[in-house]
C-alpha positions in Angstrom: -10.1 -65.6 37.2 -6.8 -66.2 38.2 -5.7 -67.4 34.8 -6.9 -64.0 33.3 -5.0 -62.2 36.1 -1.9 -64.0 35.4 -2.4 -63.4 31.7 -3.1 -59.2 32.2 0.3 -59.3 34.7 2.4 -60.8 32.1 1.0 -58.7 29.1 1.7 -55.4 31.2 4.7 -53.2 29.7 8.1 -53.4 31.6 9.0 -50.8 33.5 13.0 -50.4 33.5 14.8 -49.2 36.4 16.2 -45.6 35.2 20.0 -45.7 36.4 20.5 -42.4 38.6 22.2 -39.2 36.8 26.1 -38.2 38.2 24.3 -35.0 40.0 21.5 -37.9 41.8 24.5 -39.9 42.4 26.6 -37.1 44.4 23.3 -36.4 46.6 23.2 -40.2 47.6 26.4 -40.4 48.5 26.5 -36.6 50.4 27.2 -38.3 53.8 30.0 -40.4 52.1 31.1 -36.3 51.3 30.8 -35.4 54.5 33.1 -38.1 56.3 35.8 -37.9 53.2 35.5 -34.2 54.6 36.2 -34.7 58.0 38.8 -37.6 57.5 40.5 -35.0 55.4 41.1 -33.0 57.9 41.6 -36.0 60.6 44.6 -36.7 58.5 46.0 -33.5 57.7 46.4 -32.7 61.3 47.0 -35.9 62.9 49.7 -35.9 65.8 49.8 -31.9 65.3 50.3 -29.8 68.6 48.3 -27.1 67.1 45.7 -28.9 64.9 43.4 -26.3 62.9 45.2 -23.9 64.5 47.4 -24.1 61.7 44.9 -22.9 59.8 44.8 -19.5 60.9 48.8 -19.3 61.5 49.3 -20.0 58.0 48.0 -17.2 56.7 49.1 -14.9 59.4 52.6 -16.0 58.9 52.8 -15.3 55.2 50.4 -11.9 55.7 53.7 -10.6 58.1 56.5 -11.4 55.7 54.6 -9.7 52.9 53.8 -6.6 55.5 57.1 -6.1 56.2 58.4 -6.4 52.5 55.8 -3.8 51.4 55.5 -1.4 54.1 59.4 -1.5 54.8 61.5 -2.8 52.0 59.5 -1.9 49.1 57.0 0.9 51.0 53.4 0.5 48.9 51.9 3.5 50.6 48.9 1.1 51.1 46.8 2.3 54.4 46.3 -0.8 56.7 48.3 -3.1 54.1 48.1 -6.2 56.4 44.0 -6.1 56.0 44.8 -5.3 52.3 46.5 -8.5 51.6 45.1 -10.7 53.7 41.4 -10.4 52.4 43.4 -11.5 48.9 45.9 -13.7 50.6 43.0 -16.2 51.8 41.0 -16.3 49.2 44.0 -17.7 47.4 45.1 -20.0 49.6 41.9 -21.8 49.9 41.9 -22.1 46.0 45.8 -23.2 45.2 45.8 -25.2 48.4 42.4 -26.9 47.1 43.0 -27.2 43.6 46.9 -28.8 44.7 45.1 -31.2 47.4 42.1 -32.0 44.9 44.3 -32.7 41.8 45.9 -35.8 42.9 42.4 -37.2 44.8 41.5 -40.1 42.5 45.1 -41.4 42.5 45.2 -41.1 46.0 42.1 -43.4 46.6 42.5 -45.7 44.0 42.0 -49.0 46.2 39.3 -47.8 47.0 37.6 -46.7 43.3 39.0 -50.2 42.8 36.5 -52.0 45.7 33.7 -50.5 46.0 31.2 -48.9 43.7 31.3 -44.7 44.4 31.1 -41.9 42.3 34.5 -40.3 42.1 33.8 -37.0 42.3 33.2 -37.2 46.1 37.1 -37.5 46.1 37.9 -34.0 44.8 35.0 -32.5 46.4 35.5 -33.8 50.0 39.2 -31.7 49.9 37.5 -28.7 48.3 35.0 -29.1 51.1 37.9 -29.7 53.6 39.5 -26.7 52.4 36.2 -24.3 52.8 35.9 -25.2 56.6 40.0 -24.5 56.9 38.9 -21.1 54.8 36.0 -20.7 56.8 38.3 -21.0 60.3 41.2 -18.7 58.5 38.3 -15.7 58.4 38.9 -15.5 62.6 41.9 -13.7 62.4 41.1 -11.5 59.7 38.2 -9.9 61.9 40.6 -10.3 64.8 43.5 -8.0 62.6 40.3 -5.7 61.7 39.5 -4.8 65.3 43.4 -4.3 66.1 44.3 -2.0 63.3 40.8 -0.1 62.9 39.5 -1.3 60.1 35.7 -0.7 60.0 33.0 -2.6 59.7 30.2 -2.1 57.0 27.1 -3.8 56.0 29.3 -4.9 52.9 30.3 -7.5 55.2 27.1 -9.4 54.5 28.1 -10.2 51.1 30.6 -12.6 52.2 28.8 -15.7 52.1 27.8 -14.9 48.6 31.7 -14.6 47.8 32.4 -17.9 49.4 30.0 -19.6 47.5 31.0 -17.9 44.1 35.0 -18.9 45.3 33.8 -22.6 46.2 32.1 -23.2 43.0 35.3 -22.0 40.9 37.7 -24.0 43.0 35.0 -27.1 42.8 34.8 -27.0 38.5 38.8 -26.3 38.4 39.7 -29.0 40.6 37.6 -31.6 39.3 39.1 -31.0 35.7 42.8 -30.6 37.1 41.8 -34.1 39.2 40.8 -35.8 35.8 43.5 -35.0 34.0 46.5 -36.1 36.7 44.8 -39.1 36.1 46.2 -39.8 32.3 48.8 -37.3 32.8 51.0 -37.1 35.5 52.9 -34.4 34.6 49.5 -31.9 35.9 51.0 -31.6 39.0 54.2 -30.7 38.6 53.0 -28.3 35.9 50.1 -26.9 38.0 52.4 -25.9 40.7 54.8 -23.9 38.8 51.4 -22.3 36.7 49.7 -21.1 40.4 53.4 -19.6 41.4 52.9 -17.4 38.3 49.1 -16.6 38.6 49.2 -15.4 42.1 51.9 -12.4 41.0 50.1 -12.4 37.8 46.6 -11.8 40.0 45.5 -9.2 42.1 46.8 -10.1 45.5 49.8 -7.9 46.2 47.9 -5.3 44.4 45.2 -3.8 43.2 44.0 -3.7 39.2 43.8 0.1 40.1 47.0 0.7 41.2 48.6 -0.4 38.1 48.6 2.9 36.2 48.5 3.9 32.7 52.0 2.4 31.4 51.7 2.0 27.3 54.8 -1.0 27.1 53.9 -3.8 24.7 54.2 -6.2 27.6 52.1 -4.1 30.4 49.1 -4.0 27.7 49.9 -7.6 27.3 49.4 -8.1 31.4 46.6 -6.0 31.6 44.9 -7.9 28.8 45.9 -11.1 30.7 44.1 -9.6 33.9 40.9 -8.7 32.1 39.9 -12.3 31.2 42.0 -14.0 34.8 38.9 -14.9 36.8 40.7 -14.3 39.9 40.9 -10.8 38.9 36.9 -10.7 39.5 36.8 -13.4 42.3 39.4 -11.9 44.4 37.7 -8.7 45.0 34.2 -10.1 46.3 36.6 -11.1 49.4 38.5 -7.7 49.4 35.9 -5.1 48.5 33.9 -5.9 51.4 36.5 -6.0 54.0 39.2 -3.7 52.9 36.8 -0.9 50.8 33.6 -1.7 52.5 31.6 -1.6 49.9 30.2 -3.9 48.0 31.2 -5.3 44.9 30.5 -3.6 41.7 27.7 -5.6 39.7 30.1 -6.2 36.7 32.7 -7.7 38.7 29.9 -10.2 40.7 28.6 -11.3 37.0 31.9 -11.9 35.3 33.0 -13.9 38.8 29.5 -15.9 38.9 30.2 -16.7 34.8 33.3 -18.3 35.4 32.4 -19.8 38.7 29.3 -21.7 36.9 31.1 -22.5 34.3 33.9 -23.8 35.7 31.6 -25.9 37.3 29.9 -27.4 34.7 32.5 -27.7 32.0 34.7 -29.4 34.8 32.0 -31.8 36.2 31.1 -32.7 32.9 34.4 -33.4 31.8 34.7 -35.5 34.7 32.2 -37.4 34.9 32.5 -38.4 30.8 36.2 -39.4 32.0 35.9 -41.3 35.0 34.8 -44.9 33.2 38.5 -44.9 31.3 39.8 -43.9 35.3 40.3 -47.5 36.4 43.0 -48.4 33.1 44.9 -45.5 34.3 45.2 -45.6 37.7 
């Protein structure tokens, strides 16, 4: 009997341990996520008087120099022009800061990659995550310059999270594929800084798409053409159409900014993850 037990035990198949996809490997490791996260922002702020408050000065800082450029120096005409930039201005910010932070991730924790087993994608992610809760924060002082300038409130408002989460998925697929390539290529820093200098005039945050005009130059169809397929010309606007227009965004602009955001997404987590075994030679 126990012969013939033996005998059924070692004719049964084997069953092979299935090794856990990239997407199964980033869930296992979410807590790891969460404490990159929060050391993130332990670090960025460590032995600063005002800690996160930095986070709302920031933007505040830059929002008056550009106020009193536009509504003094070089007059827009703009009505409330400081709740006009800054529902652009910190959108932005939370993806060039992100995307600058995020790029050089791997590098920065290559002892680390080199110790102990972890999927590298938590390394980008955790400072887009650190990022969305400075983001997140940086939204207190735009309802605060609402209520002291008049803006009003609308049920557009309710939208927002949906823009967030659109604006976090972008910056989440970009920096992942800008944080793969510093790997093999330094030079992606030093590049990427001088392209996200040029995209923000070259994107709708001191203006608006419709206040360009009809202007029939060779090199204004050339910009507007530019504009047309710049996702931040789409992703901008589910921040500012809400607060600044109240209204919602129109359901073109929402698709064309969930398209890229997905995209970005996958083409940059795929990328990513087929690079990150030839990570360790290059580091």
């Amino acid at each position: 009997m126990k012969a013939d037990a033996e005998l059924q035990l070692a004719s049964a198949p084997t069953v092979a341990l299935r090794k856990p996809g990239p997407i199964e490997d980033l869930i296992k490791f979410r807590q790891l996520i969460l404490m990159l996260v929060v050391r993130e922002l332990k670090v960025r702020y460590k032995r600063s008087v005002l800690g996160l408050l930095w986070t709302m000065l920031n933007p505040l800082l830059l929002m008056v120099v550009y106020t009193i450029v536009f509504t003094t120096i070089m007059p827009s005409g703009q009505h409330n022009f400081s709740v006009f930039l800054l529902s652009a201005l910190l959108p932005w910010i939370f993806f060039s800061t992100a995307l600058m932070q995020g790029l050089n991730s791997v590098l920065a924790n290559q002892e680390l990659i080199r110790k102990v087993r972890v999927p590298q994608a938590v390394f980008p992610l955790s400072v887009v995550g650190s990022n969305l809760v400075n983001f997140t924060l940086s939204l207190v002082p735009l309802v605060a310059l609402m209520l002291g300038v008049g803006q009003p409130f609308s049920a557009a408002l309710l939208f927002l999270p949906i823009s967030v989460l659109l604006l976090t998925v972008f910056t989440s697929g970009i920096t992942l594929l800008f944080a793969t390539a510093t790997v093999f290529f330094r030079d992606v820093k030093h590049l990427t800084e001088v392209l996200l200098q040029m995209l923000m005039y070259l994107s709708p945050v001191l203006y608006d798409v419709t206040q360009l005009g009809g202007k029939s130059s060779w090199w204004f169809n050339m910009f507007r053409d530019f504009l047309a397929v710049n996702p931040m010309t789409y992703l901008i606007p589910l921040v500012r159409d809400p607060v600044y227009y109240a209204r919602f965004p129109s359901l073109l602009v929402v698709a064309v900014a969930a398209a890229w955001s997905i995209g970005a997404l996958v083409v940059g987590f795929a990328v990513f993850v087929r690079l990150s075994p030839r990570h360790i030679h290059h580091l």
